[in-house]
N, CA, C and O atoms as a GROMACS GRO file, in nm:
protein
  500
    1UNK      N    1   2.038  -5.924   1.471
    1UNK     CA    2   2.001  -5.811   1.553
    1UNK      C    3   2.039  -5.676   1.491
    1UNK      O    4   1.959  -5.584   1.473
    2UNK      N    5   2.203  -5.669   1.451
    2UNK     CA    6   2.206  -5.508   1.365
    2UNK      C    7   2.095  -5.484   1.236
    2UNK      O    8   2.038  -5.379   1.208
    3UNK      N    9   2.084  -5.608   1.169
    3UNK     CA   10   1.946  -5.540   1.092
    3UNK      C   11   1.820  -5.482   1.107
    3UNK      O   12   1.749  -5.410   1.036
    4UNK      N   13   1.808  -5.542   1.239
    4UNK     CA   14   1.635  -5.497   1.298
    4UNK      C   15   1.668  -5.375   1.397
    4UNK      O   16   1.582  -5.316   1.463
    5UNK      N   17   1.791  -5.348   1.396
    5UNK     CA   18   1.809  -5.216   1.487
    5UNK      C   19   1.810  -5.106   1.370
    5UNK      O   20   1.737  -5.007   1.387
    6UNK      N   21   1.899  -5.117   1.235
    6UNK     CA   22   1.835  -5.016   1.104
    6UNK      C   23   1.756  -5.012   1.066
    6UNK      O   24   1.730  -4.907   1.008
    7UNK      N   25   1.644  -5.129   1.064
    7UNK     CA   26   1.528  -5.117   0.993
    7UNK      C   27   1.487  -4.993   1.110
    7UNK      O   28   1.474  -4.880   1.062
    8UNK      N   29   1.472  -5.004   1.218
    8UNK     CA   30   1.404  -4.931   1.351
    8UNK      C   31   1.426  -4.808   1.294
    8UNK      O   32   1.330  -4.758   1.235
    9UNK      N   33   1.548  -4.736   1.298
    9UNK     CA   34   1.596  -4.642   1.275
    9UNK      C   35   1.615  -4.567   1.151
    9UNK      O   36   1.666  -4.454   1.152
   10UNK      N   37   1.576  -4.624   1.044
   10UNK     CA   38   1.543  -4.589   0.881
   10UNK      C   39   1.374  -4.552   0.920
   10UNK      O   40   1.318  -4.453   0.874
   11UNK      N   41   1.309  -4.645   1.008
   11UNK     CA   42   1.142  -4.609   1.002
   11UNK      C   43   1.146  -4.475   1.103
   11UNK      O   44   1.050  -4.401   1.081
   12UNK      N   45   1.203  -4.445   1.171
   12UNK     CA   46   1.201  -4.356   1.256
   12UNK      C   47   1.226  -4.175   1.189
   12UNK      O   48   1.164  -4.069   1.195
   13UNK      N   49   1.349  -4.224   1.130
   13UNK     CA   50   1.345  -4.070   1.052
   13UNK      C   51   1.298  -4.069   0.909
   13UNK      O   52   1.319  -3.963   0.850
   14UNK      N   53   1.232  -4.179   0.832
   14UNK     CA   54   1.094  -4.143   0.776
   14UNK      C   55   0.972  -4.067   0.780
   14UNK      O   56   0.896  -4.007   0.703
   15UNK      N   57   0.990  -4.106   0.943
   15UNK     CA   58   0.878  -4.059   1.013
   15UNK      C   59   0.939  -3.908   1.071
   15UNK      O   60   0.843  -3.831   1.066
   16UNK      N   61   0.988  -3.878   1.092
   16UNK     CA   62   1.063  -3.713   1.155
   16UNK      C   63   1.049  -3.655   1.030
   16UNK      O   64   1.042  -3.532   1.032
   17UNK      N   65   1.041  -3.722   0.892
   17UNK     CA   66   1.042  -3.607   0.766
   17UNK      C   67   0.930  -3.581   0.726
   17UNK      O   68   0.901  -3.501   0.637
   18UNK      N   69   0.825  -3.678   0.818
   18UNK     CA   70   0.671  -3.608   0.779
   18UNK      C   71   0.652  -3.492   0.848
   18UNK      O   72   0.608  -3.381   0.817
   19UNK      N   73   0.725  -3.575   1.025
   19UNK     CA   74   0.653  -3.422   1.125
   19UNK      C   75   0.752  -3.291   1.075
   19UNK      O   76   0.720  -3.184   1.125
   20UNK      N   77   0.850  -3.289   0.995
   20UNK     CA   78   0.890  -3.186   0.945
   20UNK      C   79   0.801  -3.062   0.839
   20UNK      O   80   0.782  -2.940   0.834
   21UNK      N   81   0.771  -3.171   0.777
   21UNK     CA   82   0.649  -3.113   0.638
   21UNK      C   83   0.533  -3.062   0.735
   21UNK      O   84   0.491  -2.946   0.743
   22UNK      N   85   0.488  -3.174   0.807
   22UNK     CA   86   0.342  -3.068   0.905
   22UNK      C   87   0.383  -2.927   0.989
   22UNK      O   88   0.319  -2.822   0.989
   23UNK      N   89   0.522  -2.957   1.069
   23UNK     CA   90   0.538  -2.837   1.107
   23UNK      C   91   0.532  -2.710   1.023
   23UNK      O   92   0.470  -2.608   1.055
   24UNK      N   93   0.625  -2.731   0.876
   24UNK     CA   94   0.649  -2.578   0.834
   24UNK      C   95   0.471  -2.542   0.756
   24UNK      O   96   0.436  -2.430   0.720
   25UNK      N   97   0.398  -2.649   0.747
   25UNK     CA   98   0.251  -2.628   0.654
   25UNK      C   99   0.171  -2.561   0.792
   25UNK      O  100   0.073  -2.488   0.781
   26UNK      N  101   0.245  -2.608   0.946
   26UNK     CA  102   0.141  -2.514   1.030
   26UNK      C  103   0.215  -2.378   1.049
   26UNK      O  104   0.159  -2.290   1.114
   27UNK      N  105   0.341  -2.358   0.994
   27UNK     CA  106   0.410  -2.213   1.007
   27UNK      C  107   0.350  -2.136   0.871
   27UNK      O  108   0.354  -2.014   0.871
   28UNK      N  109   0.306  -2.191   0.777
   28UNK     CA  110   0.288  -2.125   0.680
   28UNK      C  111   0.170  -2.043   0.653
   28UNK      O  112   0.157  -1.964   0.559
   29UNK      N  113   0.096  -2.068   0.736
   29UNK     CA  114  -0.028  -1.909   0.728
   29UNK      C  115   0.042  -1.789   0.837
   29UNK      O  116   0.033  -1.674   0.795
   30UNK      N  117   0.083  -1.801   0.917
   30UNK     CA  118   0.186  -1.721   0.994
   30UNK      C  119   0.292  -1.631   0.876
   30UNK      O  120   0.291  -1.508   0.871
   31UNK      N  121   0.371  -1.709   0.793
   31UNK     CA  122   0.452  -1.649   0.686
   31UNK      C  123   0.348  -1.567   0.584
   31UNK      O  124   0.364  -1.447   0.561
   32UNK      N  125   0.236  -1.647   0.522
   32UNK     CA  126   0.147  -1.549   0.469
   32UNK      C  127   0.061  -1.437   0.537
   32UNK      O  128   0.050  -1.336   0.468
   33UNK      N  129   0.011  -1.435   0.636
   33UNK     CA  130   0.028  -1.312   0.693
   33UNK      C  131   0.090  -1.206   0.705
   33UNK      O  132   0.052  -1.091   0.682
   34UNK      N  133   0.213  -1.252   0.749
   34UNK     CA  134   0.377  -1.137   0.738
   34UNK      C  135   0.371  -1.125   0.624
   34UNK      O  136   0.396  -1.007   0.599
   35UNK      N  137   0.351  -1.182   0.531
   35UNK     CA  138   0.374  -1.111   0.375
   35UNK      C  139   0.279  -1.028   0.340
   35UNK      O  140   0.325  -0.949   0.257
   36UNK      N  141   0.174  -1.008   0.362
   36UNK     CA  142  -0.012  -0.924   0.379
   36UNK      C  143   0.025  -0.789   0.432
   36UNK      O  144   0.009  -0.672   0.397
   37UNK      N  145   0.085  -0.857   0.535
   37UNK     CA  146   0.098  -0.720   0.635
   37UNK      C  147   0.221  -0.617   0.558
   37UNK      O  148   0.210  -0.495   0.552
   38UNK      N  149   0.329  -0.690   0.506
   38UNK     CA  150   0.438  -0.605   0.456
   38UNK      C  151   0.420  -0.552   0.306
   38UNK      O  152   0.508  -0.474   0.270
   39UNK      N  153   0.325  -0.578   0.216
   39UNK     CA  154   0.250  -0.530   0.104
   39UNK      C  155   0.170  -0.464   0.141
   39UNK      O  156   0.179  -0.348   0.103
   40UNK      N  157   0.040  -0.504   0.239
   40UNK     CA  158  -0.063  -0.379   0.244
   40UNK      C  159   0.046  -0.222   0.323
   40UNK      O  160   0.000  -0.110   0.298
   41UNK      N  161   0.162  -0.228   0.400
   41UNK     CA  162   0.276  -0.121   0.418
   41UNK      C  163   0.244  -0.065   0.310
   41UNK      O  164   0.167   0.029   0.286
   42UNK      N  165   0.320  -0.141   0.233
   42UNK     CA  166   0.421  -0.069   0.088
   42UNK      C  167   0.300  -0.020   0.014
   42UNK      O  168   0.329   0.066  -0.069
   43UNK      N  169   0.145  -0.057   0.021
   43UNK     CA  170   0.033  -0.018  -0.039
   43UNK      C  171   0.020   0.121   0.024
   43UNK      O  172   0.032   0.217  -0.053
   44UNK      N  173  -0.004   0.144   0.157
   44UNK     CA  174  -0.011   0.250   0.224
   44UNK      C  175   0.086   0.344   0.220
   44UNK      O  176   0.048   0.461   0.228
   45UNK      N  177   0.218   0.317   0.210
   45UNK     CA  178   0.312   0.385   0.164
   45UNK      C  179   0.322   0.490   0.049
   45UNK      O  180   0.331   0.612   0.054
   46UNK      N  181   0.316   0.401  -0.059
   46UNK     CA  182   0.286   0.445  -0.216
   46UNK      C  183   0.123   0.532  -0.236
   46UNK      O  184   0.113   0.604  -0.335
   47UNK      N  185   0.038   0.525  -0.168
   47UNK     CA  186  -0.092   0.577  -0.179
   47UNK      C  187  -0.018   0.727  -0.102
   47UNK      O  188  -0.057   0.823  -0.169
   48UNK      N  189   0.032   0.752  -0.040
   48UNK     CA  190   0.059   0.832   0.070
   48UNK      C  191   0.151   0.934  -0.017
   48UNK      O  192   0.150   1.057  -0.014
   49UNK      N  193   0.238   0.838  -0.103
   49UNK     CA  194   0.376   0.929  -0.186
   49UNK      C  195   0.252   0.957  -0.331
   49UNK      O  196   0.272   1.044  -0.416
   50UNK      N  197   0.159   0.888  -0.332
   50UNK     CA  198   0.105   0.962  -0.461
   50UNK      C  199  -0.039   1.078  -0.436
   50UNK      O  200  -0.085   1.141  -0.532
   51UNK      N  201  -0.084   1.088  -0.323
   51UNK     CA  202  -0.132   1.130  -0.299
   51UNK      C  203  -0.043   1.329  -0.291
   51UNK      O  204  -0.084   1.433  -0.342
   52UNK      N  205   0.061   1.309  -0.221
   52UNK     CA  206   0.134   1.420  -0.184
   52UNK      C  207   0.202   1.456  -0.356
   52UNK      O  208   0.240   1.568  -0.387
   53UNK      N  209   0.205   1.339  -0.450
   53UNK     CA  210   0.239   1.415  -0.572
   53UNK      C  211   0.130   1.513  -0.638
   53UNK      O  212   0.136   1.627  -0.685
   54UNK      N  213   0.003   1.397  -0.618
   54UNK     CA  214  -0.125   1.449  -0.630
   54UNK      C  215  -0.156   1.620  -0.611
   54UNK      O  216  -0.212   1.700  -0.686
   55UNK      N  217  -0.112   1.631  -0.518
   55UNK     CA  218  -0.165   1.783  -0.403
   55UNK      C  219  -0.045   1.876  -0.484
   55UNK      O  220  -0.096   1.982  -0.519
   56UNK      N  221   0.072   1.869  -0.516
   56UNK     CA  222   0.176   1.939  -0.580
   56UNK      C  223   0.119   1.969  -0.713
   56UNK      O  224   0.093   2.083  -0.753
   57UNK      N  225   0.098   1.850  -0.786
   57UNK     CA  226   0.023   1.893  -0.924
   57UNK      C  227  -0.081   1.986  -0.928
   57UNK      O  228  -0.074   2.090  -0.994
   58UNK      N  229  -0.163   1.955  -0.870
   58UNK     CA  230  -0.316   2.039  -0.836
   58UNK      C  231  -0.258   2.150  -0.809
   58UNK      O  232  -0.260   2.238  -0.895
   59UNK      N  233  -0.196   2.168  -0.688
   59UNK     CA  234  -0.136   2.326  -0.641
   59UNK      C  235  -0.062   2.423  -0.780
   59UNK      O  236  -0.093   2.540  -0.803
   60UNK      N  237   0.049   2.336  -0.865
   60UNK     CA  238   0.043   2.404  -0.910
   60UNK      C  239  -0.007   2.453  -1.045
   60UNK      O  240   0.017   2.564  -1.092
   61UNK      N  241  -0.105   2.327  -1.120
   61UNK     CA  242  -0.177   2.414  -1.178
   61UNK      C  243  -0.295   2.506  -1.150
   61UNK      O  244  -0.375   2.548  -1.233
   62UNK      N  245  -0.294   2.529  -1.023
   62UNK     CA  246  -0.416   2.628  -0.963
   62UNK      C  247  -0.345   2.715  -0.967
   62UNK      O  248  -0.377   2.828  -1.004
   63UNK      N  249  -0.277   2.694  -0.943
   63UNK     CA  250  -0.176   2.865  -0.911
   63UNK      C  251  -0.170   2.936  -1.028
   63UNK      O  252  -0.177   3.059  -1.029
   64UNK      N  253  -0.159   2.872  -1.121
   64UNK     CA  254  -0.116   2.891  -1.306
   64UNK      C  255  -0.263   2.927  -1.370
   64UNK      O  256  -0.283   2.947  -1.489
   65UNK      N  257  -0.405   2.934  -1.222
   65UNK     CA  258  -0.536   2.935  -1.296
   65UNK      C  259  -0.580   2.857  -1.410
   65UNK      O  260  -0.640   2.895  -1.510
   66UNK      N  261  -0.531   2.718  -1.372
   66UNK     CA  262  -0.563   2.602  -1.476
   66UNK      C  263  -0.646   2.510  -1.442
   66UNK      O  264  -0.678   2.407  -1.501
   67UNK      N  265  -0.693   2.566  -1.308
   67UNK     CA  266  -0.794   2.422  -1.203
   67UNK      C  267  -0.722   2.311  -1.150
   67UNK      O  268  -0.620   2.284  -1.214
   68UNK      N  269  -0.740   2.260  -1.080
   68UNK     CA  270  -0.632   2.142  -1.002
   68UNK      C  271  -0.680   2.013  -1.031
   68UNK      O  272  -0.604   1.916  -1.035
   69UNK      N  273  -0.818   2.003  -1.054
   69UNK     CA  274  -0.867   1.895  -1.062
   69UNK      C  275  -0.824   1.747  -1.131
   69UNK      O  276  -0.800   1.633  -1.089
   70UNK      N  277  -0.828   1.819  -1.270
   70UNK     CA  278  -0.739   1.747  -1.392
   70UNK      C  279  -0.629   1.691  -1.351
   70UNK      O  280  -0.588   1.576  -1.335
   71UNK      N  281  -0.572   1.840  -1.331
   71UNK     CA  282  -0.420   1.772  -1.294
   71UNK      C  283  -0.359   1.710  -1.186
   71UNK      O  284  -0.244   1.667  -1.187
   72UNK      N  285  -0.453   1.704  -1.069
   72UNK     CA  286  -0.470   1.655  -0.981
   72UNK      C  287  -0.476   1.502  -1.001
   72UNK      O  288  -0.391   1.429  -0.949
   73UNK      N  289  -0.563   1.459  -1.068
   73UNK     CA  290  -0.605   1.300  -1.087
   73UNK      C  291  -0.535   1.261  -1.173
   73UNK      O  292  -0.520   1.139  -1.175
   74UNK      N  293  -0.460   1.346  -1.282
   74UNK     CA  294  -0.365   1.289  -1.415
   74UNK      C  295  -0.215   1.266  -1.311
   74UNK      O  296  -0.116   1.206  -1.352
   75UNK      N  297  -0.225   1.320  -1.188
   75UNK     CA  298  -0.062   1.267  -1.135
   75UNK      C  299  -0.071   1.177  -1.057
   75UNK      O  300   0.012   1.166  -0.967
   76UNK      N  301  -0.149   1.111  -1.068
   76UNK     CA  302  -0.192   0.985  -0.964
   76UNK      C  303  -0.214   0.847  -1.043
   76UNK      O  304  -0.309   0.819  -1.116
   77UNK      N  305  -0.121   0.783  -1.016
   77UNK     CA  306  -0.149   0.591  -1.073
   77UNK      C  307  -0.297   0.552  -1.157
   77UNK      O  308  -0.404   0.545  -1.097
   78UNK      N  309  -0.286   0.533  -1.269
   78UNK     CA  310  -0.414   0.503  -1.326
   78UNK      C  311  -0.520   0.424  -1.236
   78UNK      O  312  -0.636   0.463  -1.226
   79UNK      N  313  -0.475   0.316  -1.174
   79UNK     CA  314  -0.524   0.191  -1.083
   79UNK      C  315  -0.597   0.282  -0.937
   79UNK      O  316  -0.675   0.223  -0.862
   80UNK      N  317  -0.549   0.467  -0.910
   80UNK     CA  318  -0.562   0.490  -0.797
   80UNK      C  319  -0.647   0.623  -0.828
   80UNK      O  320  -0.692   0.683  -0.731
   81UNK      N  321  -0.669   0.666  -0.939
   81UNK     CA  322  -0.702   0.763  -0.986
   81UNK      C  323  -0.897   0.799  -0.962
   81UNK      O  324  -0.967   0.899  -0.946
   82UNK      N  325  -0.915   0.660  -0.972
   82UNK     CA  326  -1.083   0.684  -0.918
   82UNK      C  327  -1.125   0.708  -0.782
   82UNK      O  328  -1.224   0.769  -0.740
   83UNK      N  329  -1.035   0.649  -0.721
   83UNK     CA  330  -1.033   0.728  -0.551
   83UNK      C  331  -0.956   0.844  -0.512
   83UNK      O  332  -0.886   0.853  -0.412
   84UNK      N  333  -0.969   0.904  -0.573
   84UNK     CA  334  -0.888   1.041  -0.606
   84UNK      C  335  -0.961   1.167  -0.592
   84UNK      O  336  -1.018   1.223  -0.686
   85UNK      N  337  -0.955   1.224  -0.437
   85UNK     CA  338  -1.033   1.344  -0.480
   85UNK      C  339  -0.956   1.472  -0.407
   85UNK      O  340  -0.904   1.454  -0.297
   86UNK      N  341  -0.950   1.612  -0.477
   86UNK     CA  342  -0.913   1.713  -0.525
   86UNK      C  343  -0.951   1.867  -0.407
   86UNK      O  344  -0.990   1.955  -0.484
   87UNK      N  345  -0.952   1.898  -0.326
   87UNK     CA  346  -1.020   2.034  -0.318
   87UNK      C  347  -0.907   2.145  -0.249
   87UNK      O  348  -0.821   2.145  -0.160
   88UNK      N  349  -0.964   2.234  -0.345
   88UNK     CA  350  -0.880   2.395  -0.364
   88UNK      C  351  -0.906   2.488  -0.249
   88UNK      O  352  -1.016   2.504  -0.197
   89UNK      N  353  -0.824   2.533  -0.223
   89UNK     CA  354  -0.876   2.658  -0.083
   89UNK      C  355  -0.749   2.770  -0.128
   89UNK      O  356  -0.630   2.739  -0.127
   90UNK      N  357  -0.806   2.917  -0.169
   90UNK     CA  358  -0.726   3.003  -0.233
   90UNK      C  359  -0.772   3.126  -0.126
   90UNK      O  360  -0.891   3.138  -0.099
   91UNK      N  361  -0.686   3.204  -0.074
   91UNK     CA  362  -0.611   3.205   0.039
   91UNK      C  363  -0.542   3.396   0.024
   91UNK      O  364  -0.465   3.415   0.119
   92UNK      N  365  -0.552   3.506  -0.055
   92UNK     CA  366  -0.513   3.597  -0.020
   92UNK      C  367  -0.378   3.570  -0.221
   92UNK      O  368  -0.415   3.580  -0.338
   93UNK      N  369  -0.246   3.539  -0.169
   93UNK     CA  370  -0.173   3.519  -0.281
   93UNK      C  371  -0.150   3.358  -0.328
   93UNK      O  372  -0.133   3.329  -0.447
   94UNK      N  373  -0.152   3.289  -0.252
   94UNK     CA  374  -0.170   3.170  -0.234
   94UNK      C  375  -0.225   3.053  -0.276
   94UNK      O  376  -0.248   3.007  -0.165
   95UNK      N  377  -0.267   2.960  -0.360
   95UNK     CA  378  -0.353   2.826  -0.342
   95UNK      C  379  -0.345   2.747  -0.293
   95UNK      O  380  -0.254   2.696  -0.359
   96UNK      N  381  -0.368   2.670  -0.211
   96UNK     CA  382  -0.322   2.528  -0.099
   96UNK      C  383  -0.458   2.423  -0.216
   96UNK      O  384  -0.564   2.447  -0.274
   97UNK      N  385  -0.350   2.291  -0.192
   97UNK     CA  386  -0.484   2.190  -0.294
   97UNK      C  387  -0.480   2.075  -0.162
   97UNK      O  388  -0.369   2.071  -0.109
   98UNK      N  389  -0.563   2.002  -0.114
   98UNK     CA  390  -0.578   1.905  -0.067
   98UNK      C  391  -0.607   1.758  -0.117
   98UNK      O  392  -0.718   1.715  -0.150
   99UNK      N  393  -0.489   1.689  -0.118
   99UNK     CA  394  -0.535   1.560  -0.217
   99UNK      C  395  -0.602   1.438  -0.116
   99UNK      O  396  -0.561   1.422  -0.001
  100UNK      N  397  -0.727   1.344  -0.185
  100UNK     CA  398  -0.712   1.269  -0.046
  100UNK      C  399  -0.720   1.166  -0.164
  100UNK      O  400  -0.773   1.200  -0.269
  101UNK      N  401  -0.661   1.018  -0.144
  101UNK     CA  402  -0.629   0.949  -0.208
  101UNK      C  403  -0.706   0.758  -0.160
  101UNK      O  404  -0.624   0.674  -0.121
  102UNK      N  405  -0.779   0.739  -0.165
  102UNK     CA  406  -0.816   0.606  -0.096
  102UNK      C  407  -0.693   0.454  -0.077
  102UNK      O  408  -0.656   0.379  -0.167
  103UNK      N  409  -0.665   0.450   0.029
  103UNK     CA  410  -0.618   0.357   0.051
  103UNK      C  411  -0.628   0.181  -0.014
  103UNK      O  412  -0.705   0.105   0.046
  104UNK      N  413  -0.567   0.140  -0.103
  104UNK     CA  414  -0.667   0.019  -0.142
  104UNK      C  415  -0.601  -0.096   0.009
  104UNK      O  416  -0.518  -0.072   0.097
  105UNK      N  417  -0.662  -0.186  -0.012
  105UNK     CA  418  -0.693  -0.295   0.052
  105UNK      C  419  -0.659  -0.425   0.008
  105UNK      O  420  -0.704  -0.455  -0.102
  106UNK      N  421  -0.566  -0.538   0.085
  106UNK     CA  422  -0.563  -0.642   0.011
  106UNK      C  423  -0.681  -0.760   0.079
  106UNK      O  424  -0.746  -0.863   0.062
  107UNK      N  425  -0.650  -0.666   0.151
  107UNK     CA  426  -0.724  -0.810   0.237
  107UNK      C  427  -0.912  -0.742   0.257
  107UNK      O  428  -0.947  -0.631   0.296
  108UNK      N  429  -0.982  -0.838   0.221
  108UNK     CA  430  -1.150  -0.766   0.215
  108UNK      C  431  -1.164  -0.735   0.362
  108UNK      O  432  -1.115  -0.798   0.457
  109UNK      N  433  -1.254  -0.607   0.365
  109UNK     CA  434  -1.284  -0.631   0.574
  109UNK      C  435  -1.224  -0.528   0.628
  109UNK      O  436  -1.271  -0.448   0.709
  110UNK      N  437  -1.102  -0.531   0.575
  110UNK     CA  438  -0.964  -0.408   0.639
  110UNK      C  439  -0.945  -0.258   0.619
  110UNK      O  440  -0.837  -0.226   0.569
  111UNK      N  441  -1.002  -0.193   0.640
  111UNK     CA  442  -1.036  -0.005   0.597
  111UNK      C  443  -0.894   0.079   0.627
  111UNK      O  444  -0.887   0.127   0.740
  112UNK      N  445  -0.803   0.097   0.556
  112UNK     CA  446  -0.729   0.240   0.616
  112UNK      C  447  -0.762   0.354   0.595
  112UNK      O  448  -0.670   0.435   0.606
  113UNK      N  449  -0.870   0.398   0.564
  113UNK     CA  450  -0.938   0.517   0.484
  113UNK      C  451  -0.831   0.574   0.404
  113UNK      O  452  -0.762   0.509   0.326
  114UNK      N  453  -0.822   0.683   0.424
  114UNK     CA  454  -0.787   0.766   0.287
  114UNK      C  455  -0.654   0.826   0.326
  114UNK      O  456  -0.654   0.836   0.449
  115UNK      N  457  -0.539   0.872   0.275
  115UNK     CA  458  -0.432   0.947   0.281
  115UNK      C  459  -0.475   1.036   0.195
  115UNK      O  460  -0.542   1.037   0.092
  116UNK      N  461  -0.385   1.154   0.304
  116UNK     CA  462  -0.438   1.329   0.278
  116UNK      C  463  -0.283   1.407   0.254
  116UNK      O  464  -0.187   1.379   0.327
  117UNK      N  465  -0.273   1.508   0.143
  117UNK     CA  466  -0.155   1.570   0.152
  117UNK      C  467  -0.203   1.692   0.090
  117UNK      O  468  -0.302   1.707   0.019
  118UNK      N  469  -0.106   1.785   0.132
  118UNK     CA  470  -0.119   1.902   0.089
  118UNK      C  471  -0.022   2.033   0.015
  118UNK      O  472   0.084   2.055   0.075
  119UNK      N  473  -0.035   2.077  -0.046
  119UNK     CA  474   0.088   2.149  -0.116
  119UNK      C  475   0.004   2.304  -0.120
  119UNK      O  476  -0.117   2.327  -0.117
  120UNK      N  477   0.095   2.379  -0.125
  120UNK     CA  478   0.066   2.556  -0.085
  120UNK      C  479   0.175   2.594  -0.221
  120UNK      O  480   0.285   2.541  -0.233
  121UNK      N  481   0.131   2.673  -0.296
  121UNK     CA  482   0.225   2.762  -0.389
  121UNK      C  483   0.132   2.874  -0.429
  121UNK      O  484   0.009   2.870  -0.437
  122UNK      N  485   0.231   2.998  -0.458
  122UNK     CA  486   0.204   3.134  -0.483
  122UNK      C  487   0.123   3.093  -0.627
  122UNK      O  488   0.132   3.011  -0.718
  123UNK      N  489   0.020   3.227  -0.576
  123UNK     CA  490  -0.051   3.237  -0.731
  123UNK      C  491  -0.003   3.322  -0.849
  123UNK      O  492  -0.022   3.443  -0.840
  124UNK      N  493   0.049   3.281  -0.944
  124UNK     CA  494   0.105   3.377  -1.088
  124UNK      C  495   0.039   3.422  -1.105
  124UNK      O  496  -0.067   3.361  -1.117
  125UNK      N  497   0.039   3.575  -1.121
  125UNK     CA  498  -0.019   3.717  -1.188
  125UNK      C  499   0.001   3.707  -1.312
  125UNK      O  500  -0.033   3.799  -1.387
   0.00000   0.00000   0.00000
């Protein structure tokens, strides 16, 4: 009888180490999600901090009467630089540059449009 009560009980948590493996394989698109969601952040984040470097550069080579454009898109991530667009509004002493920067996307389907920043500096005489 004690043998056929271990065999019972050896087949039993055999069996608990499968429903272990199915549980975490049905937690695991749940975990890849949370990971989607906390990269496309840090995507939106970084588009946002290069965009506002973006608008500083531009500003101040406008100010310096050098055009912003260039330098506008040369301070922005090679990878981010084609969604990269530039426009000047000069203002009395002033140039303000507006950078708007396209958001990329990891996931297809998902739009954050564009992050916008702006920088204001005096124009050199």
């Amino acid at each position: 009888m004690p043998y056929r009560q271990s065999r019972h009980l050896r087949n039993r948590r055999d069996r608990d180490r499968g429903q272990a493996a199915l549980e975490y394989l049905g937690f695991l698109p749940v975990l890849l999600i949370v990971a989607m969601a906390a990269v496309q952040l840090g995507l939106i984040a970084y588009t946002a901090q290069q965009a506002g470097t973006a608008a500083r550069a531009g500003a101040r080579s406008a100010s310096l009467d050098e055009g912003a454009g260039a330098a506008c898109t040369a301070a922005v991530s090679a990878w981010l630089a084609d969604g990269t667009d530039c426009g000047v509004a000069e203002g009395g002493d002033e140039v303000t540059v507006t950078a708007t920067v396209d958001i990329p996307s990891i996931v297809p389907g998902w739009d954050f449009g564009p992050a916008r920043k702006s920088a204001t500096m005096p124009i050199d005489h």
